[in-house]
Each structure stands twice: as C-alpha cells, then as structure tokens.
C-alpha positions, 0 to 999 in steps of 0.5 A: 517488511512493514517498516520498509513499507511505512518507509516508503509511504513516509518518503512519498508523503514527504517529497509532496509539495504541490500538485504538477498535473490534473491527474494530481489528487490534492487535499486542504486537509488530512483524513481524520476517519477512516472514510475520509482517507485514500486507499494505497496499494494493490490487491495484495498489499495495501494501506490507509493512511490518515492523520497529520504531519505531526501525526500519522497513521498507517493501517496496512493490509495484506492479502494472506492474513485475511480470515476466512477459507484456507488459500494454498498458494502454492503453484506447482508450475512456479519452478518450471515457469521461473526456470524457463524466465531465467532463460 
C-alpha cells in the first residue's frame, strides 16, 4: 500500500505547473525541515513531503501504528451496516 501511496503523491507533484486559482498553494522553493513542509492526508493517513525534484522525501503516517493505549477497532455493526449498504 505505501508504494502505491508514494505513487500517487509522486504523480501529483509531477502534473504541477503553475498555480490555476486562488485557492492554489504555491511556493519558490521546497521544504528542506520538516517545519517547512505541507502536511497531506486525513486523520487516518497522512504525509510529509519535502525536499526536491531531484530529492524527495516522504514521511508517511498512519493512524494504527501510533503507540500509545490499545484501540479495538473493530465495530460489530459493520456486517449488518454493510449488508444493509449493499442493499
């Protein structure tokens, strides 16, 4: 999954030219520190990326291997909930 995920954030930064509206972020230089880069994602999965064209890298992040106190994730009302989705 992590490489199809690099895949992606790869194939968006590749297809940036130029900013097409307001609500475009653009910068004159990359992110070196880690404070300087742009966090993407959602609550589950996430990264940072930084460095270059010639040099990225991506520090990913997913929600359940965080440390910390045990999360049981799993909901019993999945099945019935799906099976009433699924119609």
């Amino acid at each position: 999954m992590h490489i199809s995920v690099l895949a992606l954030f790869a194939r968006a930064l590749a297809n940036c030219t130029t900013p097409d509206s307001a609500l475009d972020l653009w910068y004159r230089q990359s992110a070196h520190n880690w404070d300087q880069a742009l966090p993407v994602g959602n609550v589950r999965l996430a990264a940072i990326v930084l460095g270059d064209a010639k040099r990225e890298h991506f520090q990913l992040n997913e929600d359940s291997i965080w440390g910390g106190t045990r999360h049981d994730r799993a909901n019993p009302g999945t099945s019935e909930a799906f099976r009433r989705f699924a119609g």
